[in-house]
C-alpha positions in Angstrom: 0.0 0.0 0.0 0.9 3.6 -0.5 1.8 6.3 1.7 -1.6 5.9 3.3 -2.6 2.9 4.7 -6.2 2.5 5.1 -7.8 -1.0 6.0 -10.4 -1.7 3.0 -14.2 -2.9 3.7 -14.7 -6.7 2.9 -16.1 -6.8 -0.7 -19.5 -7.8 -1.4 -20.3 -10.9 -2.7 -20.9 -10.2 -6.6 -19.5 -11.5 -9.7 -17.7 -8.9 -11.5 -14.5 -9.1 -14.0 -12.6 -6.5 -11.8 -10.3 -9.0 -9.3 -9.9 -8.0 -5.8 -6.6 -6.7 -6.4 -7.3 -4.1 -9.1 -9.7 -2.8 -6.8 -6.8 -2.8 -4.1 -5.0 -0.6 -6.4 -7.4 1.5 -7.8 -8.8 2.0 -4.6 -5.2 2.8 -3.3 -4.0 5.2 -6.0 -7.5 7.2 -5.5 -7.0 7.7 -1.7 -3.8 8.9 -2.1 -4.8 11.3 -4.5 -7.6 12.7 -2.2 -5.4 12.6 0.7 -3.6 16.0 -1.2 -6.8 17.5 -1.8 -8.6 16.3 0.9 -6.2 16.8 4.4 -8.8 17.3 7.3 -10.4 14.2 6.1 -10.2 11.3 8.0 -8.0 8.6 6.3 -10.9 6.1 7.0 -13.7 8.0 5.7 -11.9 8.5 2.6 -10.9 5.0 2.3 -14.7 3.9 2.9 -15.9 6.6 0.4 -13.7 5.4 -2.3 -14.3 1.5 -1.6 -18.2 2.3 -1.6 -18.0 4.2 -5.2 -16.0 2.1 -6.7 -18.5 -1.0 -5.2 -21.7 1.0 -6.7 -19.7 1.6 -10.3 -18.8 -2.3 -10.5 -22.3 -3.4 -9.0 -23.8 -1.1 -12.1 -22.0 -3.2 -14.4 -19.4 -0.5 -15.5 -16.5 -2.6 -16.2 -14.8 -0.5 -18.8 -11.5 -0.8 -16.4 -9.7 2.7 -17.9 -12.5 4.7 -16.7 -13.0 3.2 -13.7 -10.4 5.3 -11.5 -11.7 8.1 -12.9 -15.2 7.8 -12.3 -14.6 6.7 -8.6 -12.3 9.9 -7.9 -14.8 12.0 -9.2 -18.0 10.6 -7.4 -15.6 10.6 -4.1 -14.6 14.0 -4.4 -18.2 15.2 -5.1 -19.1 13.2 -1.5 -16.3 14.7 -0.2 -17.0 18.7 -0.8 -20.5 18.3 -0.1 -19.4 17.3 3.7 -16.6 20.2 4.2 
């Protein structure tokens, strides 16, 4: 893991082409990201707001993997401005 470390929520049970460890490290490079932007934010609320996005993208059946870090980032960082 990166710089920081945040314990991930078990994943859902759900069949999806995405393994467990591309989620690991798109979840990973996306909480290090908003970490930067993002400081007063507690490590584990944004590591639960970037597991649950990325969940609700793959559970909506978008698997087009390059777009996925993207999307997550974005829909995080919406939740994430809204609460400051």
């Amino acid at each position: 893991m990166g710089l920081w470390s945040v314990e991930l929520p078990a994943p859902k049970a759900q069949a999806h082409s995405m393994s467990a460890s591309r989620k690991e490290s798109v979840v990973t490079d996306v909480i290090e990201r908003l970490r930067h932007d993002f400081p007063r934010a507690r490590a584990a609320r944004i590591g639960r707001i970037v597991s649950e996005e990325y969940d609700a993208l793959v559970a909506n059946h978008i698997r087009i993997e390059l777009y996925v870090p993207n999307l997550v980032e974005h829909s995080a960082r919406e939740r994430l401005t809204d609460a400051n």
